[in-house]
ROVOKE-61223 format. One line per 3 residues: number of its first residue (from 1); for each residue x, y, z of C-alpha. Coordinates in pm, 1 decimal. Last residue first. Example, Ala and Ser with C-alpha at 12.3 -4.5 7.8 and 13.67 -1.06 7.14 Angstrom:
2
2) 1367.0:-106.0:714.0 ~ 1230.0:-450.0:780.0
This chain:
228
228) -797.9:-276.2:977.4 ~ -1136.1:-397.3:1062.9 ~ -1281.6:-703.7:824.3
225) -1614.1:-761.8:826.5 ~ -1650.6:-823.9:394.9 ~ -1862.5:-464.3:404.5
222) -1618.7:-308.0:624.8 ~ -1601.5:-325.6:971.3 ~ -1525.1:44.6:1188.4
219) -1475.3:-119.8:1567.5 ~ -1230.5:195.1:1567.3 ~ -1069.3:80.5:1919.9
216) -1045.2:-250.8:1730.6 ~ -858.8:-129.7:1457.2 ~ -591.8:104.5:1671.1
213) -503.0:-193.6:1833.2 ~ -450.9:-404.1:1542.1 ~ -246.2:-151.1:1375.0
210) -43.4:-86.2:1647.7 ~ 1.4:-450.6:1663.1 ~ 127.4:-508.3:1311.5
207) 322.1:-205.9:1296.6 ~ 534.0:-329.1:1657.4 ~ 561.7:-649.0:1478.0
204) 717.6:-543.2:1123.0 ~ 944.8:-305.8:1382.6 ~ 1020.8:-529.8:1591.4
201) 1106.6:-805.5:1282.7 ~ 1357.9:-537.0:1101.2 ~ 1505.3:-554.7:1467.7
198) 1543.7:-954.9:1402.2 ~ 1670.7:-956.1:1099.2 ~ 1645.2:-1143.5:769.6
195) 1866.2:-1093.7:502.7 ~ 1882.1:-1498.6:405.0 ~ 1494.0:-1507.3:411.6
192) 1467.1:-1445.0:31.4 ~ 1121.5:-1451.1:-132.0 ~ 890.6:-1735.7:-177.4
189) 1039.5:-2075.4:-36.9 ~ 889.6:-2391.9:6.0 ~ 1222.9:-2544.9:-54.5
186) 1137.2:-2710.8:-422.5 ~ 920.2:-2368.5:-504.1 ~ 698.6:-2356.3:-837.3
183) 574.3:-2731.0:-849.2 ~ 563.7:-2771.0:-446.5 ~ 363.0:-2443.6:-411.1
180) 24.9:-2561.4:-505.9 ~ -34.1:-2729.0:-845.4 ~ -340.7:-2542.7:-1061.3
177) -386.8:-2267.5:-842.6 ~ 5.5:-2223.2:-736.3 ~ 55.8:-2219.1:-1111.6
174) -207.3:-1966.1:-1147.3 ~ -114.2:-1742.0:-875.2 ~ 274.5:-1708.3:-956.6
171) 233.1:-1383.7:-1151.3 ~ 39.4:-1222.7:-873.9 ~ 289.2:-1380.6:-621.2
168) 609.1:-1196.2:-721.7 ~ 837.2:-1439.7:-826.2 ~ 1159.4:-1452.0:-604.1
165) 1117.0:-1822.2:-604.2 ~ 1306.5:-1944.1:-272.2 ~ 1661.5:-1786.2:-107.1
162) 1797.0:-2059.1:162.8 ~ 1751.2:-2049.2:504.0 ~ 1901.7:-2372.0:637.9
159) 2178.7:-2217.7:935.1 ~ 1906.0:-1897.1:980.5 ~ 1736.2:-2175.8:1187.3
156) 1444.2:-2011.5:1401.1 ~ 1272.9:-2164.4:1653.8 ~ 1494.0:-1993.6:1921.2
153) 1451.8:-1664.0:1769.6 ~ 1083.3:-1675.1:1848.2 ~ 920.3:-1337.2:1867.9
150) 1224.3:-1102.0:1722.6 ~ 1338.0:-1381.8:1460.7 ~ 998.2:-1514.1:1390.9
147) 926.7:-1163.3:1249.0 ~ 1242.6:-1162.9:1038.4 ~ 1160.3:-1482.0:919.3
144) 822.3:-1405.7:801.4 ~ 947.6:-1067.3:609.8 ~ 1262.3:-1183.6:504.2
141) 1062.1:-1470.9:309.3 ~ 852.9:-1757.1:455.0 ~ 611.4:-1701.9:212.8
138) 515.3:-1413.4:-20.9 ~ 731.5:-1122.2:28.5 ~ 567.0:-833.1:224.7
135) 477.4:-500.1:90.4 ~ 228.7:-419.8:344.7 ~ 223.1:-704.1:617.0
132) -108.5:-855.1:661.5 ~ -273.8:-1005.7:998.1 ~ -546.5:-990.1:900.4
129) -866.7:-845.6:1126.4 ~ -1155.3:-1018.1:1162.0 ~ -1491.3:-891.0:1288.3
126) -1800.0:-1061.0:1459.8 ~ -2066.2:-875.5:1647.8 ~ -2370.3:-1124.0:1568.9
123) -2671.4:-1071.6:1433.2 ~ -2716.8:-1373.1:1191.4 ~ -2566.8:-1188.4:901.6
120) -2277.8:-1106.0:1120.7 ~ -2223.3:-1436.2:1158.9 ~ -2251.4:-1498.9:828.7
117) -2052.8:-1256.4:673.9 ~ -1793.1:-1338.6:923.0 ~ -1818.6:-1734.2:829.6
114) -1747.8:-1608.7:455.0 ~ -1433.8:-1444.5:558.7 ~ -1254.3:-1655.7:770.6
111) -1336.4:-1955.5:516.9 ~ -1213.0:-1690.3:210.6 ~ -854.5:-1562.2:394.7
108) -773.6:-1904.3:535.5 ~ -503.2:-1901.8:274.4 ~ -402.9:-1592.6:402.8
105) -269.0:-1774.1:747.7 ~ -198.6:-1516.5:1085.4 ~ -588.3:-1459.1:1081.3
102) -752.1:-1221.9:1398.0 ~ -1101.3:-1352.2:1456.3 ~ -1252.5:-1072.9:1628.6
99) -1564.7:-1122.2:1859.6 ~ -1819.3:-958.1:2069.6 ~ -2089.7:-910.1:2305.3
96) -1922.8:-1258.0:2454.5 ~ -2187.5:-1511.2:2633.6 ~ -2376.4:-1649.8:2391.8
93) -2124.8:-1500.4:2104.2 ~ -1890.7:-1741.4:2183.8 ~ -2077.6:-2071.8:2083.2
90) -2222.6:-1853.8:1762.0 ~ -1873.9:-1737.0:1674.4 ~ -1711.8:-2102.0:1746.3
87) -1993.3:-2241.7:1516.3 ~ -1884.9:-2050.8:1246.6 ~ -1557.3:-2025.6:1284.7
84) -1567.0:-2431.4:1262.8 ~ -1794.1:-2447.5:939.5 ~ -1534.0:-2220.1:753.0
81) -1224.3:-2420.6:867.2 ~ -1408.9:-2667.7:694.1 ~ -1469.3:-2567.0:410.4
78) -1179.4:-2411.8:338.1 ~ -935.0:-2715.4:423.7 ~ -844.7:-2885.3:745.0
75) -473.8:-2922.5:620.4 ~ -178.4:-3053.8:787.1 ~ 145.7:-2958.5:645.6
72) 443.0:-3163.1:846.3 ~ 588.6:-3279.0:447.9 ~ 556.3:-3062.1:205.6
69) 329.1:-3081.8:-137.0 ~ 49.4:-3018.7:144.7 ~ 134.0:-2654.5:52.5
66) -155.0:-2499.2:-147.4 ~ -368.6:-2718.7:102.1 ~ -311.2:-2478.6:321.0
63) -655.9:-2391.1:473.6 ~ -645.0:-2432.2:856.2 ~ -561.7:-2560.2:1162.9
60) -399.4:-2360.9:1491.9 ~ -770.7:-2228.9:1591.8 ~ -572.1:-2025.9:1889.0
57) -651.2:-2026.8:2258.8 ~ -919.3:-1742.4:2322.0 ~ -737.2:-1422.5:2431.4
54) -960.3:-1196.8:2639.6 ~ -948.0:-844.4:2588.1 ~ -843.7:-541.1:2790.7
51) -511.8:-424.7:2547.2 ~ -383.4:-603.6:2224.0 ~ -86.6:-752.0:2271.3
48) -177.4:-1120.8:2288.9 ~ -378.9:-1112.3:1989.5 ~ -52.0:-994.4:1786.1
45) 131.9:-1298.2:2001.5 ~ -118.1:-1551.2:1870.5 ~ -156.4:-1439.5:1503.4
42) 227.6:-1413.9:1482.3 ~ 272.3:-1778.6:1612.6 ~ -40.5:-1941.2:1425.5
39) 155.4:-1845.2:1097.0 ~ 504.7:-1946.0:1174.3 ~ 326.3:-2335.6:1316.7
36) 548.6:-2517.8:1067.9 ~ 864.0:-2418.5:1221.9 ~ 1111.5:-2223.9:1008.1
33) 1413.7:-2285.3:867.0 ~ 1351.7:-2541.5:598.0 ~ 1052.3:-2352.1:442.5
30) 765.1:-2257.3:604.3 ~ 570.3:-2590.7:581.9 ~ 237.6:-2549.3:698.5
27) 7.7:-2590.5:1033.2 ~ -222.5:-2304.4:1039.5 ~ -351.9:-1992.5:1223.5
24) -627.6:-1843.6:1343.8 ~ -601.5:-1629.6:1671.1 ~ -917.8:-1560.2:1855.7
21) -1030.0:-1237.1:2012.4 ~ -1297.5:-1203.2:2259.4 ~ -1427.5:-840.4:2335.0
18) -1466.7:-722.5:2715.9 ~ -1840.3:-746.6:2808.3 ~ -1865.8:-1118.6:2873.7
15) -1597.8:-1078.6:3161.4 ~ -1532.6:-1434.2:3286.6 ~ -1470.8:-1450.0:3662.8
12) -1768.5:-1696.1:3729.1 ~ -1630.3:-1932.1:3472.6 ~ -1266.4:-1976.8:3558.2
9) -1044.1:-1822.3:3327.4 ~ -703.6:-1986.7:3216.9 ~ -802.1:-2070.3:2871.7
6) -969.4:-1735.5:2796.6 ~ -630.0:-1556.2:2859.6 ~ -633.2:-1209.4:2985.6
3) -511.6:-883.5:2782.9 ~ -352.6:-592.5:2976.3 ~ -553.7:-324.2:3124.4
């Protein structure tokens, strides 16, 4: 059964027993070649492949205030973005036995969290599942760009990618603490996107979902809520 979307539902045909997932994404500066809405785009089209769900539209704000150094970034911040899961999973959870929040953005990683633990806290059947690449570069690297190459090529411009701070983002944590990215990364850049590829970004995809799938048929959460 392929996946349905919640937006296009009319009320008497919605299936409360199938589980509701919801992309989370953000609106952030990814560089000069690609569009600010990279993250929500991979969080979307992973939700959209996973079998017999529903597909809420996505939450496309979140927590980058990291990169507000950048023009086009719009941030709703932590707090926030915490408060609206929250109420989202409650509002959904009337109706839908359950939910998985499925997070394209890892600065969202602590509001996604904590409203999880609450929700599930409350009673609820909440989960989230992150959309994490193992051994990925930090931001808007090969790994990003060769996604967006296989699900978006047209939004891509290889034409401006340009190689960023090759720091690995342990040591760069503090400064990005203290300053956000503008101070360590004048493009926005962490990592090298000139060597992306587009099959490289199947396969990266292809993982991502198979993952995904294979998490939700588990429905194993761990302590923080998260399946993967």
């Amino acid at each position: 059964m392929a996946s349905d979307q919640l937006g296009t539902q009319f009320w008497p045909d919605v299936d409360g027993s199938r589980t509701l997932v919801v992309p989370v994404g953000s609106i952030e500066q990814h560089g000069p070649h690609l569009p600010l809405d990279t993250d929500t785009r991979i969080a979307d089209a992973v939700a959209r492949s996973i079998p017999g769900v529903l597909v809420g539209p996505a939450i496309a704000y979140g927590a980058s205030g990291e990169h507000e150094g950048f023009p086009g970034t719009v941030s709703i911040g932590t707090a926030a973005l915490e408060a609206v899961l929250v109420e989202y999973g409650r509002s959904a959870c009337r109706w839908a036995e359950r939910v998985v929040f499925v997070n394209g953005h890892g600065g969202n990683g602590p509001a996604v969290r904590s409203a999880v633990l609450l929700l599930r806290y409350e009673g609820r059947d909440v989960v989230w599942f992150p959309c994490a690449v193992p051994g990925a570069d930090a931001h808007a690297g090969r790994t990003e760009t060769s996604l967006l190459l296989h699900l978006s090529p047209e939004s891509v411009d290889m034409t401006k990618a340009e190689v960023g701070n090759p720091t690995d983002i342990a040591s760069l944590l503090p400064a990005l603490r203290d300053g956000g990215l503008a101070p360590v990364t004048a493009n926005g850049v962490l990592g090298d996107p000139t060597g992306a590829d587009s099959e490289e970004g199947r396969v990266l995809f292809e993982h991502l979902c198979t993952r995904a799938r294979d998490a939700l048929q588990r429905w194993s959460p761990s302590e923080h809520g998260v399946i993967a």
